[in-house]
C-alpha positions as CSV (number, residue, x, y, z in Angstrom):
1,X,-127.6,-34.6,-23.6
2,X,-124.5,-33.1,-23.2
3,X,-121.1,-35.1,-22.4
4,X,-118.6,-33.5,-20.3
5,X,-115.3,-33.9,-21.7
6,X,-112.2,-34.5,-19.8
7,X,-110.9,-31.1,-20.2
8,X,-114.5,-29.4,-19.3
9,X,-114.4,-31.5,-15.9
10,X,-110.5,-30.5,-15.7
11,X,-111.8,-26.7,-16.1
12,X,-114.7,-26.7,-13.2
13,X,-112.6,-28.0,-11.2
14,X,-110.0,-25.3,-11.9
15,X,-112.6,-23.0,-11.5
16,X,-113.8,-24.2,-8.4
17,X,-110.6,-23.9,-6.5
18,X,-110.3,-20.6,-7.9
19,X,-113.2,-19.6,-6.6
20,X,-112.8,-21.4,-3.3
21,X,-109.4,-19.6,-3.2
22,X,-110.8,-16.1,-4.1
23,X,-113.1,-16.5,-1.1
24,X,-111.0,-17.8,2.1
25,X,-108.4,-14.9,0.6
26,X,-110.9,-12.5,0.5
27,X,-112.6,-13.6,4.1
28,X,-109.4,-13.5,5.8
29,X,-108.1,-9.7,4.5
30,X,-111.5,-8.6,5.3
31,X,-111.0,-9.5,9.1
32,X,-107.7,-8.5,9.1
33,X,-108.5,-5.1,7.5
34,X,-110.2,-4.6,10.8
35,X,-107.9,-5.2,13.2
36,X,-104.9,-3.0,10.7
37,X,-107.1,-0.3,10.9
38,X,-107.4,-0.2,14.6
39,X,-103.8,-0.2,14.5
40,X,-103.5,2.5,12.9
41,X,-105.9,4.4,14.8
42,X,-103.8,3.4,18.2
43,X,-100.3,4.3,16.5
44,X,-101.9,7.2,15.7
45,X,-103.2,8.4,19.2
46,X,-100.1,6.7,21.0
47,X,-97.9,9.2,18.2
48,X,-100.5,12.1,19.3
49,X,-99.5,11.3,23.2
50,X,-95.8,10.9,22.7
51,X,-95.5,14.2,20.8
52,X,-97.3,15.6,23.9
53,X,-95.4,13.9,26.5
54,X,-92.2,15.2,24.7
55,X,-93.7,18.7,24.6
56,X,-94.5,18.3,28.6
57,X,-91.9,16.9,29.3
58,X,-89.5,19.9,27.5
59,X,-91.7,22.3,29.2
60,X,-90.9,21.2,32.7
61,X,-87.2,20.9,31.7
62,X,-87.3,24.9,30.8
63,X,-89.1,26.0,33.6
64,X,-86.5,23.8,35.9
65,X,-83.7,25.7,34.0
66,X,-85.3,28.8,34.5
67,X,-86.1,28.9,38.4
68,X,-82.6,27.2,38.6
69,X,-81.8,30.4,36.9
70,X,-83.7,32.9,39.7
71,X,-82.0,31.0,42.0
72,X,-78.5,32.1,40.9
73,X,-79.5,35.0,40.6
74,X,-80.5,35.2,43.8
75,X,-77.4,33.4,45.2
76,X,-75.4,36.0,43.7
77,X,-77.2,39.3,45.0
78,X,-78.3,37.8,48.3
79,X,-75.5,40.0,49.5
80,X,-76.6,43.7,48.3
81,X,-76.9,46.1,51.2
82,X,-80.7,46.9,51.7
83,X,-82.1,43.4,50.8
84,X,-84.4,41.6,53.2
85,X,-82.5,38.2,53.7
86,X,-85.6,36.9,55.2
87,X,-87.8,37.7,51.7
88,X,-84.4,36.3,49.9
89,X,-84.4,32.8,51.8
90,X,-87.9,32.6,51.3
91,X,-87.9,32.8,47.9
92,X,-84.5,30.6,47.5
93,X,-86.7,27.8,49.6
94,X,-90.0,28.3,47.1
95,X,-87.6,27.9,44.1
96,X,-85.4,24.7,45.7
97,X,-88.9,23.4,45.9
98,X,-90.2,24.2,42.2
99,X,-87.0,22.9,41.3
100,X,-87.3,19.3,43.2
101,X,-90.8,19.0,41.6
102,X,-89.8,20.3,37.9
103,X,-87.2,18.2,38.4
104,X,-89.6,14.9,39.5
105,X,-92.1,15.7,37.0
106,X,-89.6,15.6,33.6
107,X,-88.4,12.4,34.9
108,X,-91.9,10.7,35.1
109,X,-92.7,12.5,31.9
110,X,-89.4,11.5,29.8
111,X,-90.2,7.7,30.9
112,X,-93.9,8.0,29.7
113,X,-93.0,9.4,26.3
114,X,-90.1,6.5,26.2
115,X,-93.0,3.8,26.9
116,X,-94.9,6.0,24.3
117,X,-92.4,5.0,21.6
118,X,-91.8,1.6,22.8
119,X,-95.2,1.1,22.0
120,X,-95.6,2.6,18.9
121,X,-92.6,0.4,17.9
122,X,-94.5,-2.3,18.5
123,X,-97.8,-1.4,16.8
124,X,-95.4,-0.4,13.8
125,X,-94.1,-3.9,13.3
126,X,-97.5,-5.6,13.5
127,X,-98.8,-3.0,10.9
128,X,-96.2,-4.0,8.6
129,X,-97.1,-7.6,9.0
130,X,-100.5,-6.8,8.4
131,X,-99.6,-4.5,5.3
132,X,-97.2,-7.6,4.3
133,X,-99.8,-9.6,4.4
134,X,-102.6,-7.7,2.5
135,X,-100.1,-7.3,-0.4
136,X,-99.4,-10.7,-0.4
137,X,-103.0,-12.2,-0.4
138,X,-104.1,-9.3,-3.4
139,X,-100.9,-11.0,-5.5
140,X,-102.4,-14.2,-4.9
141,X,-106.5,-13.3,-5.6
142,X,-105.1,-11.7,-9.0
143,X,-102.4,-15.0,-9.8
144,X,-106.3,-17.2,-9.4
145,X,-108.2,-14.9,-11.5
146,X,-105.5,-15.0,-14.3
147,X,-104.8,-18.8,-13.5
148,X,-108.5,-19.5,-14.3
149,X,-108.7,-17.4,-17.2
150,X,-105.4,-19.3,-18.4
151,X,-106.4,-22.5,-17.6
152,X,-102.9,-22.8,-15.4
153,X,-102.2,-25.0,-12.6
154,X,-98.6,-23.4,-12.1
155,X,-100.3,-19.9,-11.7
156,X,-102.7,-21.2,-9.3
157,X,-100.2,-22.8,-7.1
158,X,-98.2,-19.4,-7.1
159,X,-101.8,-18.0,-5.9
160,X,-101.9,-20.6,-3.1
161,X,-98.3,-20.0,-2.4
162,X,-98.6,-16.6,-2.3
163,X,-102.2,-16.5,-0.2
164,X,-100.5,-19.0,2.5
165,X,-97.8,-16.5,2.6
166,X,-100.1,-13.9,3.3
167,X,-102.3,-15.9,5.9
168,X,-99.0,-16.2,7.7
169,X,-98.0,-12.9,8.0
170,X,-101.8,-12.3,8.9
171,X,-101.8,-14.8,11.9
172,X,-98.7,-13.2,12.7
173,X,-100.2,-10.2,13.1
174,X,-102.9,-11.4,15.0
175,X,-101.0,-13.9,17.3
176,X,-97.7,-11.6,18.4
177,X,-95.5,-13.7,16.4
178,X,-92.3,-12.3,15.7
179,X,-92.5,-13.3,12.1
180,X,-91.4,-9.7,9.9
181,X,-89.3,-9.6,6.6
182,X,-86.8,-6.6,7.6
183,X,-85.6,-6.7,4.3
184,X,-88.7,-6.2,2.4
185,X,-90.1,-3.7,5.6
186,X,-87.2,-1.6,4.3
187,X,-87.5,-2.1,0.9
188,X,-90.8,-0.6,1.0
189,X,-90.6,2.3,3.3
């Protein structure tokens, strides 16, 4: 029959928190994984349709500068003997009216493509908290592993420390919380 010593019982025990540890760490960047991931994906298609809100909206900003062009043109040889001033106001009218719409439609555009940013902003700083957070939980899953090959409490409570950390800064991702290290965000981009 074997006896268990003091320090064998000392050593499950160890091992069992460690592996306890390992588990709710490894659970909880698993879920979170899945919701950094999708966004990702949405910075990514929010970045595709600013870039194309900006191209829109500089499109509509050169054609406006262009009729407004004609239209000086057309100011300034409206005079010419042997021009039909009827064909000259009509086309003057057609291009104050391209110009009002031009006009209309870089405004609508330049606010989507600001709303566009604003939300990549967003989705940016609950990435980081997320990436924060993954980095944080693998520093603590490695501190258990060597804390139970070590036999060492201390490492082990730097795991937990670390893991809680990271649990934090995954909830904040999850829940909106405001919670993001700027110092360390900038550090590391």
């Amino acid at each position: 029959m074997d006896i268990e010593t003091k320090s064998d019982s000392a050593n499950k025990r160890m091992n069992s928190l460690v592996a306890v540890t390992v588990v709710i760490l490894s659970v909880f960047t698993a879920v979170s994984k899945i919701k950094d991931d999708n966004i990702v994906q949405a910075i990514q298609t929010a970045k595709a349709d600013s870039v194309d809100s900006w191209n829109e909206y500089q499109a509509a900003r050169m054609k406006l500068r262009i009729v407004e062009a004609a239209n000086q043109t057309i100011r300034l040889t409206a005079n010419l003997p042997g021009l039909d001033a009827q064909a000259v106001a009509t086309e003057r009218k057609r291009n104050d009216e391209a110009i009002a719409g031009y006009d209309a439609s870089s405004k609508t555009l330049f606010e989507k493509a600001k709303r566009l940013e604003a939300s990549i902003e967003k989705l940016n700083f609950q990435d980081d908290q997320f990436d924060i957070s993954d980095a944080l939980i693998s520093i603590a899953i490695a501190a258990a592993a060597v804390a139970a090959l070590t036999e060492s409490w201390m490492l082990l409570c730097l795991a937990w420390l670390s893991g809680g950390t990271g649990i934090v800064m995954g909830l904040a991702g999850f829940l909106g919380w405001g919670l993001h290290p700027d110092w360390l965000v900038k550090l590391l981009t």
